[in-house]
C-alpha positions in Angstrom: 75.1 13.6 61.3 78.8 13.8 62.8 80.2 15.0 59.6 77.6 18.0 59.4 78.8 18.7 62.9 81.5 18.9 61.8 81.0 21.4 59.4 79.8 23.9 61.5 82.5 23.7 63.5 84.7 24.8 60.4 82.4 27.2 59.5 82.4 28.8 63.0 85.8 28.7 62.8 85.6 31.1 59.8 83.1 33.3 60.9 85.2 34.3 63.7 88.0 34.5 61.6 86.3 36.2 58.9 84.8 39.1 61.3 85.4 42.4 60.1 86.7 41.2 56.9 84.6 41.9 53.1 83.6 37.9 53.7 80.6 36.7 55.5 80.4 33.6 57.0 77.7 31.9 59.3 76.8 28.9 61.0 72.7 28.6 62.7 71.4 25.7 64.9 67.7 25.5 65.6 64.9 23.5 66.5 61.9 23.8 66.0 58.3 22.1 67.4 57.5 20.4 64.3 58.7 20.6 60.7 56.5 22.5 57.4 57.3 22.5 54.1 55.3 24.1 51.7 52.3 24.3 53.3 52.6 20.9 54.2 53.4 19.3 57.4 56.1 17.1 57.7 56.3 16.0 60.7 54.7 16.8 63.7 57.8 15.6 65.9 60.6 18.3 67.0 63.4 18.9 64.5 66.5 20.2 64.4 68.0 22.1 61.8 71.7 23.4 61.0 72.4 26.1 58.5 75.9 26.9 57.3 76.0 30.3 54.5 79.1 32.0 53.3 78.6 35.5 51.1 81.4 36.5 49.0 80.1 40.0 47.8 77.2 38.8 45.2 77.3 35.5 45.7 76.0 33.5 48.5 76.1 30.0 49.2 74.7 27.7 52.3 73.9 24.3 53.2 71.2 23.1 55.4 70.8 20.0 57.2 67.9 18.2 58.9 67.3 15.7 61.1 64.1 14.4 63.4 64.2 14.1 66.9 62.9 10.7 67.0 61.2 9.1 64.5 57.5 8.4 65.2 56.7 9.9 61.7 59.1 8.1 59.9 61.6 11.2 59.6 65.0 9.3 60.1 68.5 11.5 61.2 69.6 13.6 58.0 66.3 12.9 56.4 66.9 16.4 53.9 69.6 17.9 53.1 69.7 21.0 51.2 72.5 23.2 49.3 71.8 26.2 47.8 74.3 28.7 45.5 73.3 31.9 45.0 73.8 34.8 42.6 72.5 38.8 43.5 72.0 42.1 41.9 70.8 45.3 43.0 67.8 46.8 40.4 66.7 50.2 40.1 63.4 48.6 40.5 63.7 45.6 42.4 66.4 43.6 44.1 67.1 39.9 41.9 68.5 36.7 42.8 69.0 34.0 41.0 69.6 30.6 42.6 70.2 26.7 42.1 68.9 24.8 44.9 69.7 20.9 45.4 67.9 19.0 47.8 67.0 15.5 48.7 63.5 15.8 49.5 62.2 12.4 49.0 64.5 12.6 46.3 67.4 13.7 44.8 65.9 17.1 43.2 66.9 20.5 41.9 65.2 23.5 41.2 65.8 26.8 39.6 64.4 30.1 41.5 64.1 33.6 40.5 63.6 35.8 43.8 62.7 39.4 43.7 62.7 41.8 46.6 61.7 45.8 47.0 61.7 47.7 49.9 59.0 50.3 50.4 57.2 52.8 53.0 59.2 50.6 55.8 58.2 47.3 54.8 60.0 44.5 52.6 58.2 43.3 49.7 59.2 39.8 48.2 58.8 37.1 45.9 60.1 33.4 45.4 59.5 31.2 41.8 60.7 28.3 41.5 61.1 25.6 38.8 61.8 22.2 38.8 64.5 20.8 36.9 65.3 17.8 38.2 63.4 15.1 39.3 60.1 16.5 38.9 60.5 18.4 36.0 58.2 21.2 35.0 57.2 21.7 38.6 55.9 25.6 39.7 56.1 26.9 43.8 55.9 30.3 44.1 55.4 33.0 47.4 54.6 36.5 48.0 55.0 38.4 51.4 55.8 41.1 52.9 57.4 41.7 55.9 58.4 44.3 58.8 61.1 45.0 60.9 61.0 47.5 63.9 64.7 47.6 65.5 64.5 47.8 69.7 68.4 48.6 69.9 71.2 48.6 67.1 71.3 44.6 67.5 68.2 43.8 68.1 64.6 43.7 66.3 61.4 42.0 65.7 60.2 41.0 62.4 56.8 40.5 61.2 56.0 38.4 58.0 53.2 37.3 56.5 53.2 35.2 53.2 51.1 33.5 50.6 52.0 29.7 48.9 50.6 28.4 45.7 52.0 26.2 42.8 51.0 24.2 39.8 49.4 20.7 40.1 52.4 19.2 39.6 54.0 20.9 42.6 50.5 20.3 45.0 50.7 16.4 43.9 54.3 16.6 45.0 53.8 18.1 48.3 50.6 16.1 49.5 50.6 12.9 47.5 51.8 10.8 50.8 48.4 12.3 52.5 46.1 11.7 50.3 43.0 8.8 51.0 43.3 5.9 50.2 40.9 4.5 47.5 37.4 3.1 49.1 37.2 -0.7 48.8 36.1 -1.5 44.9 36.6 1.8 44.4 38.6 4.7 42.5 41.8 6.5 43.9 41.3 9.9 44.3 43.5 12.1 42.5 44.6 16.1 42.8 43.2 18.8 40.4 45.8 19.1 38.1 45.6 22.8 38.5 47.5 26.0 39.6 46.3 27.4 42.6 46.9 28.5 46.1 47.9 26.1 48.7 48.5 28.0 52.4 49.0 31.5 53.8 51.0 31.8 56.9 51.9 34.8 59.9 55.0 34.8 61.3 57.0 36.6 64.0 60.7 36.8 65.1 62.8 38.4 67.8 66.3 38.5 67.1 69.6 39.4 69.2 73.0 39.7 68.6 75.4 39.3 71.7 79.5 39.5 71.8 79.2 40.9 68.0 79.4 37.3 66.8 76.8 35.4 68.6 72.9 35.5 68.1 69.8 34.6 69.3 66.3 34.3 67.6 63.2 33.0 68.7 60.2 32.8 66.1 56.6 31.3 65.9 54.2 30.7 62.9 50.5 30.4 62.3 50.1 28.9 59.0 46.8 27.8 57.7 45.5 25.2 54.5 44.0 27.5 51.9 43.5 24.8 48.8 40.3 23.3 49.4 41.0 19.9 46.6 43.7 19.0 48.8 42.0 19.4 52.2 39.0 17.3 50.9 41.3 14.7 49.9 44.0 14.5 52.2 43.5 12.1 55.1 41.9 13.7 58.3 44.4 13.1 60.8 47.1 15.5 58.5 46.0 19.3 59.4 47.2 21.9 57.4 46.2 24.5 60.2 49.2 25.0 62.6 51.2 26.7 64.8 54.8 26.0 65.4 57.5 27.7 67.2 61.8 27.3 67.4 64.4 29.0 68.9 68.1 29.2 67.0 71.6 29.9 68.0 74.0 31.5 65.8 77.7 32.8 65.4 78.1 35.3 61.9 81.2 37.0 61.1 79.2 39.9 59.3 76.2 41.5 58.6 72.9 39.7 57.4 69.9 40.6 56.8 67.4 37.8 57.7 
């Protein structure tokens, strides 16, 4: 943990010394009531999260780090660490990215993802793929959303978001195996349809503002609710996809971005 600390402290070292320049740099601490991933929830404990990105024109890159407060669930400091490199282009059509993202998830793994974004009538249309490369291999997550953003003042806004999961079998055994029953007495372990379909949908809203041109605030909550009825008939009872969780964040940027 101290050495992620002390990352942020370099990299809010260059945000400020990066302000007004063509670089972007930005450091985020957050916490949040309980952590979700993928429509899963990972621990019902609070978490804290620290995000470092830097964006060097069309090319982004950011690490994320986090760690459990406590560990009732088994979610130990530093339990996932994330790094993520990322390439963009502007489309007549559509905005692309395409990314590499590391993380150690349970495992060392590594995915490929294609994002595509449009903005239309006032609202942001988006959509994430990705594909597993390392690790579990031939693994499919995907999202679509929308969002909406209504600016209060020329630093502040509120964002509205509301987004759809799904993914292959391979993804959904992934992300619920640790749930699921265990196999009746002289009997047969259940397994996951090994199928593509959706897995949660979720509602999301986020007030964000920007003090002393460098410093930010956000505060955010999100419904999110189990919409893949195999895995909520074979998932152990006391793990509930339904939920609400809520975090607040503090940042420092040296330049724009557009959460």
């Amino acid at each position: 943990m101290k050495k992620y600390i002390s990352l942020i402290l370099i990299f809010c070292s260059l945000s400020l010394l990066g302000y007004g320049t063509s670089a972007s740099f930005y450091t985020e601490m957050d916490i949040t009531s309980k952590y979700t991933r993928r429509g899963s929830i990972y621990t019902e404990n609070k978490v804290f999260q620290n995000y470092i990105f830097a964006n060097l024109e069309k090319f982004k890159t950011s690490v994320l780090n986090v760690a459990g407060i406590g560990d009732a669930d088994g979610f130990k400091d530093s339990q996932i660490i994330e790094t993520v490199l990322e390439f963009g282009y502007n489309g007549t059509l559509f905005n692309y990215s395409f990314i590499t993202n590391l993380y150690d998830y349970k495992s060392n793994t590594g995915e490929i993802l294609l994002q595509f974004s449009k903005g239309i009538w006032g609202l942001s249309l988006y959509s994430n793929h990705y594909i597993g490369v390392i690790e579990k291999t031939s693994s499919y997550y995907g999202d679509i959303g929308v969002s909406y953003r209504y600016n209060l003042l020329a630093s502040t806004y509120i964002m509205l978001k509301s987004q759809i999961d799904f993914g292959n079998g391979k993804e959904i055994k992934y992300i619920f195996e640790d749930y699921i029953k265990p196999a009746p007495q002289d009997g047969v372990q259940e397994e996951f349809k090994d199928e593509t379909g959706i897995i949660s949908m979720s509602v999301c809203g986020e007030l964000y503002i920007r003090q002393f041109a460098a410093v930010y605030l956000k505060g955010y909550g999100c419904y999110q609710k189990g919409m893949n009825s195999d895995v909520k008939d074979k998932i152990v009872e006391d793990k509930k996809l339904d939920t609400f969780f809520f975090g607040v964040s503090l940042g420092v940027t040296s330049g724009y971005f557009d959460f």
